[in-house]
KEKE-3310 file (N, C-alpha, C; in steps of 0.2 Angstrom, whole numbers, plus 5000, padded with zeros to 4 digits):
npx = (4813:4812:4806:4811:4825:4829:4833:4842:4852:4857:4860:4871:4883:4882:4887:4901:4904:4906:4908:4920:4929:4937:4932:4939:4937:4926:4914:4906:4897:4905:4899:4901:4899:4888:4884:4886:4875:4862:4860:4851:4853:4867:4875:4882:4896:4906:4920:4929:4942:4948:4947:4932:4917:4904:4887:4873:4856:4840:4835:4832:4833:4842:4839:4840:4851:4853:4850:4857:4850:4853:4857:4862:4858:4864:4867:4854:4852:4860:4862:4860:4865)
npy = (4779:4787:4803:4806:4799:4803:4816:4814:4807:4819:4827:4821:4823:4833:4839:4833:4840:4854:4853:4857:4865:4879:4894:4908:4918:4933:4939:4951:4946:4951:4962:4959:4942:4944:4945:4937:4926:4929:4939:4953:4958:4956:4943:4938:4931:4916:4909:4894:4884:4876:4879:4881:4887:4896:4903:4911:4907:4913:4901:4884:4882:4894:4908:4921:4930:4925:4930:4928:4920:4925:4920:4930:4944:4956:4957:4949:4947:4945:4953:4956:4965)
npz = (5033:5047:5056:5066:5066:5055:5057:5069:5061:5052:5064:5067:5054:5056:5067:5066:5055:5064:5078:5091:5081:5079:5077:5065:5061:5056:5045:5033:5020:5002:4992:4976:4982:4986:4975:4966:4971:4971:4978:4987:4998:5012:5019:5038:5039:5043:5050:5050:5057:5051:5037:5032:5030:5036:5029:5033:5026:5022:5019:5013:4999:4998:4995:4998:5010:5027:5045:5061:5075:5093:5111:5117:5125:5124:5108:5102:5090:5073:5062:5041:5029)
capx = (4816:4808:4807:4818:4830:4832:4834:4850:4858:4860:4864:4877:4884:4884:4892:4906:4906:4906:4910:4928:4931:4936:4931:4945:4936:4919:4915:4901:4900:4905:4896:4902:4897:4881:4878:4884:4873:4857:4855:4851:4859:4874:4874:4889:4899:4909:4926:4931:4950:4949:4944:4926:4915:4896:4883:4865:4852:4834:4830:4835:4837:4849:4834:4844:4854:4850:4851:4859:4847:4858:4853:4863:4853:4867:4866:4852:4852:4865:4856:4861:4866)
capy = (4782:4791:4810:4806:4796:4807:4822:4810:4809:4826:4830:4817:4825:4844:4839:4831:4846:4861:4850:4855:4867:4887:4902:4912:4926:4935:4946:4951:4945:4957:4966:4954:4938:4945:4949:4930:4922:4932:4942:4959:4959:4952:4939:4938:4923:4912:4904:4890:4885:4870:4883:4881:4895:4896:4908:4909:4910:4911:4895:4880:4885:4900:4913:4926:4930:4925:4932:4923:4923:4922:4918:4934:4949:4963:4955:4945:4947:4946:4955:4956:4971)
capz = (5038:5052:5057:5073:5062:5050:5063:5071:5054:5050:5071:5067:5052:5056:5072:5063:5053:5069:5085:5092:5077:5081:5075:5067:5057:5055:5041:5030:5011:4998:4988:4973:4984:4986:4968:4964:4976:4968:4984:4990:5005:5014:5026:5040:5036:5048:5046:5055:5058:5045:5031:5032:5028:5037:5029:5036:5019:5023:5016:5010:4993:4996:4990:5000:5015:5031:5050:5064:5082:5096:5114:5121:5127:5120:5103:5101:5080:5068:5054:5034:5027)
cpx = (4811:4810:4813:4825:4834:4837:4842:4854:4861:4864:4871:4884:4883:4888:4899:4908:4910:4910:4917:4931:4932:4933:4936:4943:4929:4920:4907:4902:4901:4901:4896:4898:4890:4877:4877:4879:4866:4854:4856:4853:4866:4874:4881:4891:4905:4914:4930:4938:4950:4945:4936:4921:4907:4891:4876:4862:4844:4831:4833:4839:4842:4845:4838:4846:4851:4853:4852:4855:4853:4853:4858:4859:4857:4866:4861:4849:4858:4864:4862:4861:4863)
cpy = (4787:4800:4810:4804:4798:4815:4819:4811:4814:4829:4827:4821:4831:4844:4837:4837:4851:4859:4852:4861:4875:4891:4906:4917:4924:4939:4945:4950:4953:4957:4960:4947:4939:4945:4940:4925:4927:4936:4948:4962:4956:4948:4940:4932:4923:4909:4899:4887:4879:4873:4883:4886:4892:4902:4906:4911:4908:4905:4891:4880:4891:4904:4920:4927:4929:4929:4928:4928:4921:4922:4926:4941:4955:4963:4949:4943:4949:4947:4954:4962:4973)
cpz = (5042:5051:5060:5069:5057:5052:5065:5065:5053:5059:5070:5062:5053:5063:5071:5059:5059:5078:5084:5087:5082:5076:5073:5065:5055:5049:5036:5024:5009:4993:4981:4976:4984:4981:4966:4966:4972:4974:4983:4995:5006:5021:5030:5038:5041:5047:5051:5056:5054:5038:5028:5033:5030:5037:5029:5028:5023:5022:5016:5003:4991:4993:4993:5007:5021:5038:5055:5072:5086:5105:5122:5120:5123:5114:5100:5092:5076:5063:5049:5036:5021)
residu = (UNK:UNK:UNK:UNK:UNK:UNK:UNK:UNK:UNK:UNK:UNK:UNK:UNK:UNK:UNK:UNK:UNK:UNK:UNK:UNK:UNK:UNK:UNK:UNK:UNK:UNK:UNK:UNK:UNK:UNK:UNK:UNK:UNK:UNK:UNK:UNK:UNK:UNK:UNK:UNK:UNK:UNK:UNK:UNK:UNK:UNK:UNK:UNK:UNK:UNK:UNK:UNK:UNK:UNK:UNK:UNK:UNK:UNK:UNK:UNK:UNK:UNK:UNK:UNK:UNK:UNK:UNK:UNK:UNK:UNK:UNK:UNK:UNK:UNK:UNK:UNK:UNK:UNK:UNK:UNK:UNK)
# end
């Protein structure tokens, strides 16, 4: 499988996942959440109207929380805590 082919696959599946979906609630992990996840911070986390929870982690492996860029000028960082 190619680079590009593999790139479609996952566009295909994460739009099946987020396409169409809302937003009902933002909130930062707790304190707890954080300690499970072996982090030192707290990411924001995301919850979509079909119970779906999206939190940014640095990495692929989850090594700790990540920060969400955005393409607006008043908030163009959604830092960790």
């Amino acid at each position: 499988m190619t680079d590009k082919e593999r790139e479609l696959n996952w566009i295909k599946s994460i739009s099946k996942l987020l396409v169409g979906k809302k937003i009902v609630k933002v909130q930062y992990m707790t304190d707890n959440e954080a300690e499970e996840q072996g982090w030192d911070s707290k990411a924001i986390q995301i919850q979509l109207d079909d119970n779906t929870w999206l939190t940014p982690s640095s990495d692929d492996e989850g090594n700790s929380a990540g920060s969400l860029f955005t393409n607006n000028k008043d908030l163009p960082t959604i830092p960790v805590m």
